[in-house]
C-alpha positions as CSV (number, residue, x, y, z in Angstrom):
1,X,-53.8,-14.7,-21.4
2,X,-50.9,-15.8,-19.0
3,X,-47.1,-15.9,-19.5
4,X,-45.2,-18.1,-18.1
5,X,-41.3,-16.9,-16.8
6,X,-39.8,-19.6,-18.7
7,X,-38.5,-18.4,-22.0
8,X,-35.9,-17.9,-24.9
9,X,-35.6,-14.8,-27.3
10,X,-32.6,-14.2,-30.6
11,X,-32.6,-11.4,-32.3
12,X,-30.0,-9.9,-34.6
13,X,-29.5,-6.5,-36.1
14,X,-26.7,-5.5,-38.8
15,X,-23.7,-3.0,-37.7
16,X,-21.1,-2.4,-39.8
17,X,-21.8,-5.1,-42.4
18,X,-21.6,-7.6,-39.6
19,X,-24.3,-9.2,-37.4
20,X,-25.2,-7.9,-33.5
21,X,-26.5,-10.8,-31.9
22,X,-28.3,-10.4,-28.9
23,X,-30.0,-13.2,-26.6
24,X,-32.4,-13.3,-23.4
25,X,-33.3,-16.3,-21.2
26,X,-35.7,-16.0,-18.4
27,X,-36.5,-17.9,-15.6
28,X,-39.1,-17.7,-12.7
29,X,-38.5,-14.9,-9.8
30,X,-40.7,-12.9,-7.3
31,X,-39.9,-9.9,-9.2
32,X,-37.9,-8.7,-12.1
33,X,-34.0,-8.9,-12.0
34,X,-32.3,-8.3,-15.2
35,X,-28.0,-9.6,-15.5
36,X,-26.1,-8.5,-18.5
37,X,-23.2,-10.1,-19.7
38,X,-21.9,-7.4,-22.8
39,X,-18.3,-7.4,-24.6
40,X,-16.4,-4.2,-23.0
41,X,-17.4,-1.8,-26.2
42,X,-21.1,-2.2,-25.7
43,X,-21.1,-1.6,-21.6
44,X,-22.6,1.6,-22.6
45,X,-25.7,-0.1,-23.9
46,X,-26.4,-1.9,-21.1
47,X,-29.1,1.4,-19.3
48,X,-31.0,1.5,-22.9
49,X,-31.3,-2.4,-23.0
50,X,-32.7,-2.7,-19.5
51,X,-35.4,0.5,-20.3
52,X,-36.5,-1.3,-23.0
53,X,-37.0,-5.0,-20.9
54,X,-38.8,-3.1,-17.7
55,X,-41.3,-1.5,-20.3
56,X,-42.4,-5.2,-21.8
57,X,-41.5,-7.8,-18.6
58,X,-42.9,-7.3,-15.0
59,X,-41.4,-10.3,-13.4
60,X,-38.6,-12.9,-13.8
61,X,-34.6,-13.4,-14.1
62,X,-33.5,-11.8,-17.7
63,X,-30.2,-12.6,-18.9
64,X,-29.2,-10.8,-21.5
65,X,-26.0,-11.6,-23.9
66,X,-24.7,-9.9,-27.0
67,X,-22.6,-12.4,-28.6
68,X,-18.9,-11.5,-29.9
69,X,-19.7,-11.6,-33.7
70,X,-19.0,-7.8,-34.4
71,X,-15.5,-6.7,-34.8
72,X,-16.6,-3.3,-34.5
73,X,-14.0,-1.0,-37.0
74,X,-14.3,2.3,-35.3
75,X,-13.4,1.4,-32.1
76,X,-10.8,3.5,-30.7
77,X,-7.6,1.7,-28.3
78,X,-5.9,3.7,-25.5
79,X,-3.4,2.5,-23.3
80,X,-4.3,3.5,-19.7
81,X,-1.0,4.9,-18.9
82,X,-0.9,5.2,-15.0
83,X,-2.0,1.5,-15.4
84,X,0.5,0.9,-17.5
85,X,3.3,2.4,-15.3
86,X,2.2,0.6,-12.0
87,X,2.0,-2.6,-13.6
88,X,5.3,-2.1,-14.8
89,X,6.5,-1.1,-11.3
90,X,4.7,-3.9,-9.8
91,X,6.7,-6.9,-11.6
92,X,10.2,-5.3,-11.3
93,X,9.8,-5.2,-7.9
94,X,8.7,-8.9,-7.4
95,X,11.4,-9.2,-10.1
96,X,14.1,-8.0,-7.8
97,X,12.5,-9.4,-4.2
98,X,12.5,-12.9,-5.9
99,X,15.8,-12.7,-7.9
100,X,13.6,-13.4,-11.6
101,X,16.3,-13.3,-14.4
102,X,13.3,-13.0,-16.8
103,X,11.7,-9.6,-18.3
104,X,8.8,-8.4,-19.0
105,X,8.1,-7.0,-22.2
106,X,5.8,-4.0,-23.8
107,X,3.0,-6.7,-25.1
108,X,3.3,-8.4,-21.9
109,X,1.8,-5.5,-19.8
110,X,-0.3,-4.4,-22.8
111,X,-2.0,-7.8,-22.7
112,X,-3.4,-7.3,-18.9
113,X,-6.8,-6.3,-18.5
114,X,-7.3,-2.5,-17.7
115,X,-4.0,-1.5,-19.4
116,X,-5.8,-1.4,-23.0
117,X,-9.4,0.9,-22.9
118,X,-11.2,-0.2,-25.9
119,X,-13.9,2.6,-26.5
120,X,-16.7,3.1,-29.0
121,X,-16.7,6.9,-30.6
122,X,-19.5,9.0,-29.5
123,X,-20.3,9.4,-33.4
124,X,-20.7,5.6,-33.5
125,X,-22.6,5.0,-30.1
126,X,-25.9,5.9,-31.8
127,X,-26.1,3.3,-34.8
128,X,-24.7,0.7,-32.6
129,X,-27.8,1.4,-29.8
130,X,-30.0,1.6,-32.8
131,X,-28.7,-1.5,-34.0
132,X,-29.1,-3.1,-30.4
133,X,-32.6,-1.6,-29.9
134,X,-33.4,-3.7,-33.2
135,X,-31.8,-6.8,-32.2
136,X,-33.9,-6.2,-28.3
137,X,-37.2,-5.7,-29.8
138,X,-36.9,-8.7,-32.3
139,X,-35.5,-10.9,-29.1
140,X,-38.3,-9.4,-26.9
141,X,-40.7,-10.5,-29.5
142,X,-39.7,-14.6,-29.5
143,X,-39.2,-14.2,-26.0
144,X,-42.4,-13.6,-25.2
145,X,-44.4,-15.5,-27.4
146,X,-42.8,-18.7,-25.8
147,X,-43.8,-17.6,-22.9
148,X,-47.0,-16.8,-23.9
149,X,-47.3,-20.4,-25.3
150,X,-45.5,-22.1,-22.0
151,X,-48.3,-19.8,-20.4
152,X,-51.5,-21.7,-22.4
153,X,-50.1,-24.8,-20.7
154,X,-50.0,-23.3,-17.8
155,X,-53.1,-22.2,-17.9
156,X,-54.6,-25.6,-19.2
157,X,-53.1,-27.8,-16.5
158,X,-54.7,-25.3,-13.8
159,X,-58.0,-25.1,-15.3
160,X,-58.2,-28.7,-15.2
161,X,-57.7,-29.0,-11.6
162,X,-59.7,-26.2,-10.5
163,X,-62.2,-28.4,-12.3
164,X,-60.7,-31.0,-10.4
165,X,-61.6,-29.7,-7.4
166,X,-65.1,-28.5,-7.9
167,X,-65.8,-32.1,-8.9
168,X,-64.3,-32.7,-5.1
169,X,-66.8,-29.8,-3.9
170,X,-69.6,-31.3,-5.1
171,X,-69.0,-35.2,-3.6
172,X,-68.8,-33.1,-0.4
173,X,-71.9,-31.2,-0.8
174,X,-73.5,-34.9,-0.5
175,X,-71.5,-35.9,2.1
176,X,-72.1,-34.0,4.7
177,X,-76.1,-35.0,5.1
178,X,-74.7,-38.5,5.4
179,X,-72.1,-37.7,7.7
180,X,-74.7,-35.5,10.1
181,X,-77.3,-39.1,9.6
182,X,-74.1,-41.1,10.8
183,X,-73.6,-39.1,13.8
184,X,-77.3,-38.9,14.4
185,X,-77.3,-42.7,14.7
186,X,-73.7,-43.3,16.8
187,X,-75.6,-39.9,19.1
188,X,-78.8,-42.1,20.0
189,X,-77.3,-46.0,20.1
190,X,-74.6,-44.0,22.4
191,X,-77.5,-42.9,24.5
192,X,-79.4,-45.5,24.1
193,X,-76.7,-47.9,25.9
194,X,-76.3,-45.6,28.7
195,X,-80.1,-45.3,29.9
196,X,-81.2,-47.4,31.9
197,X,-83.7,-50.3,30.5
198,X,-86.8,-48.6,30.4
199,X,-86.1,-45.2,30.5
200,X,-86.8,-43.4,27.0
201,X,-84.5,-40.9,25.6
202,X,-85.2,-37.0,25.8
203,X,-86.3,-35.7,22.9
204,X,-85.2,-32.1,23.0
205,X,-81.6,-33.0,24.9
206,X,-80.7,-35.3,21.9
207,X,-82.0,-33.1,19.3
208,X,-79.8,-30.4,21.2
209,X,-76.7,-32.2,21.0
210,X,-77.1,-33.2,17.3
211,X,-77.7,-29.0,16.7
212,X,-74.4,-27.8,18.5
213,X,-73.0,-30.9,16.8
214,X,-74.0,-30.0,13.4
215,X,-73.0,-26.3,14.2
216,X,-69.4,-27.1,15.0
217,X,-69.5,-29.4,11.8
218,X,-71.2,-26.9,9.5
219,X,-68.9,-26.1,6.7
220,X,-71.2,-24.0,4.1
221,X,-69.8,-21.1,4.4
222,X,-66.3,-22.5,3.9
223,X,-67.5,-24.1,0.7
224,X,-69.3,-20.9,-0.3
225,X,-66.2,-18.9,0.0
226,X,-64.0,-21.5,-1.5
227,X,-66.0,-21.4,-4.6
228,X,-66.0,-17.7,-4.7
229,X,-62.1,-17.6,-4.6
230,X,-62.3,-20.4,-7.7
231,X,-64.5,-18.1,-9.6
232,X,-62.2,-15.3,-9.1
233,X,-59.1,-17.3,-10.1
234,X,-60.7,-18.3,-13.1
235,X,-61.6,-14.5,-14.1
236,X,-58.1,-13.6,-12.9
237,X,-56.5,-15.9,-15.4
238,X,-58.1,-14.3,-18.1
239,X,-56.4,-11.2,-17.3
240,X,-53.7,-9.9,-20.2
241,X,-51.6,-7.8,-17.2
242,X,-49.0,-9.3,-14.6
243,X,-51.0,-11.3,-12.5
244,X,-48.6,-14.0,-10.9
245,X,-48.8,-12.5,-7.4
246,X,-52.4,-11.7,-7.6
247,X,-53.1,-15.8,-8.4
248,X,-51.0,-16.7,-5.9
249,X,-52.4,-14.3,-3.3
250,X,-55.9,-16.1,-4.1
251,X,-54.7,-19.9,-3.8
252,X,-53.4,-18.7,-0.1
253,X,-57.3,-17.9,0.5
254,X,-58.5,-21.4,-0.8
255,X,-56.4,-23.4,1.2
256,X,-57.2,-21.6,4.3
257,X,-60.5,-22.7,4.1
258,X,-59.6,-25.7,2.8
259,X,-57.3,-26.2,6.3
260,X,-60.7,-24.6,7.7
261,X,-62.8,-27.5,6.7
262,X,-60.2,-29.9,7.3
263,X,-60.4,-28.9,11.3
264,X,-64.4,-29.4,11.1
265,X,-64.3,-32.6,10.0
266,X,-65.2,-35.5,11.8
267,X,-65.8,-38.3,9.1
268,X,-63.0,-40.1,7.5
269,X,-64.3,-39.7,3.9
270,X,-64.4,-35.9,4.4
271,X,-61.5,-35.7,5.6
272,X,-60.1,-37.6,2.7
273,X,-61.4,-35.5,0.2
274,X,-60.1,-32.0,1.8
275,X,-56.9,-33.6,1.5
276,X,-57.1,-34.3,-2.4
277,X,-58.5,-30.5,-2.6
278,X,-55.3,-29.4,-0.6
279,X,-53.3,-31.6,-2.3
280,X,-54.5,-30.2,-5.8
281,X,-54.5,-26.1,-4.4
282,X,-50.7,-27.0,-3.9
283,X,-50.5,-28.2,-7.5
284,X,-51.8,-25.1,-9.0
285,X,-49.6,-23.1,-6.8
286,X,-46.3,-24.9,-7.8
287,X,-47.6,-23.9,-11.4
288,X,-48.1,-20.2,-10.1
289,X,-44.8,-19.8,-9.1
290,X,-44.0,-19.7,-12.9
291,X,-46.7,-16.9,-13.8
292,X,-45.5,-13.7,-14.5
């Protein structure tokens, strides 16, 4: 079964009577990049979390969030002194380069970031990751069954236009035979019109230009390998592992031989209908690009 990228995952955890709250959203990448965005206490959280996301998602953008509904009791405040004592330096000496008749005060400075270092006790560190692994595991869990569900769609809307175009494969299976009668027809009346009156056509020469003609036409073995790659993206889609790249690897195969055939036609109705197969492999890729 597929997943899709696209997807949204909650999942909460109690810590000191109060609720850690932790979120993921994910959208469609190449490969797996995962952004934190944590309250300063928790930075230390942030290596576990993304173990535990590169053991259960192989591809996408993971932002991940732990909301500010903890007021976490054991937390431990220092004052960073030599970031105290330059900041302090700092403003009286714009104080006195700009004449300021105001002063700073004691709050003032404590109030700039970096002055106060808010820190989590080593004691405490290990309920709060357990408490975080919890809230992960749970937020995993909904994230990935949306995008397991986003992923049947997926699947769905590129079945039916694989089906699409083997419907398309088959009205040029029959075609061709017309298309080779057609030239057959144009070969001799062009012939015909250029004998003199009286003079019958050769046999072998015109059968000889309708062969290299319907050689240089010949597009079996273009529609032969353009089913096998359709067979194979319908087995790869049934495949539980990472298989975005692998899908997409395969639709570059089918419209190369769908450009293929495009090049070897010569009647206007074939020509027409390796466009709607082109236009439908571009479909199913625009689809792809949300596969994980």
């Amino acid at each position: 079964m597929i997943h899709s990228m696209t997807g949204y995952g909650r999942g909460i955890a109690k810590y000191n009577g109060a609720d850690l709250v932790i979120e993921l959203r994910s959208v469609n990448r190449s490969s797996l990049e995962i952004s934190s965005r944590f309250p300063q206490d928790y930075q230390f959280l942030e290596l576990v979390i993304r173990k535990i996301i590169q053991k259960k998602l192989f591809r996408g953008q993971i932002n991940v969030s732990i909301q500010e509904g903890i007021k976490n009791k054991n937390n431990v405040f220092k004052v960073d002194e030599e970031v105290f004592g330059e900041t302090y330096a700092v403003f009286n000496k714009l104080k006195k380069k700009f004449k300021m008749e105001s002063n700073i005060s004691f709050g003032d400075i404590l109030r700039i970031e970096g002055v106060v270092i808010k820190e989590t006790p080593k004691e405490n560190q290990k309920a709060l990751t357990n408490a975080a692994e919890k809230a992960l595991n749970t937020a995993l869990d909904n994230l990935i069954n949306m995008r397991i569900e986003e992923g049947k769609s997926l699947c769905k809307d590129m079945l039916n236009r694989i089906e699409i175009i083997n419907s398309i494969l088959k009205g040029i299976n029959k075609i061709v035979p017309d298309a080779l009668e057609k030239y057959k027809k144009s070969l001799e009346y062009k012939m015909k019109s250029l004998m003199p009156e009286g003079i019958k056509i050769d046999d072998a020469r015109f059968y000889t230009e309708l062969a290299i003609y319907a050689e240089k036409v010949d597009i079996t073995e273009e529609i032969v390998r353009l089913e096998s790659h359709i067979n194979l993206f319908k087995d790869t889609l049934e495949k539980n592992n990472s298989i975005g790249k692998k899908l997409d690897f395969i639709l570059q195969e089918m419209n190369r031989e769908a450009n293929t055939m495009g090049s070897k036609a010569s009647d206007s109705s074939l020509t027409k209908e390796v466009i709607n197969i082109k236009n439908e492999i571009e479909k199913i890729r625009e689809q792809v690009q949300n596969v994980e």
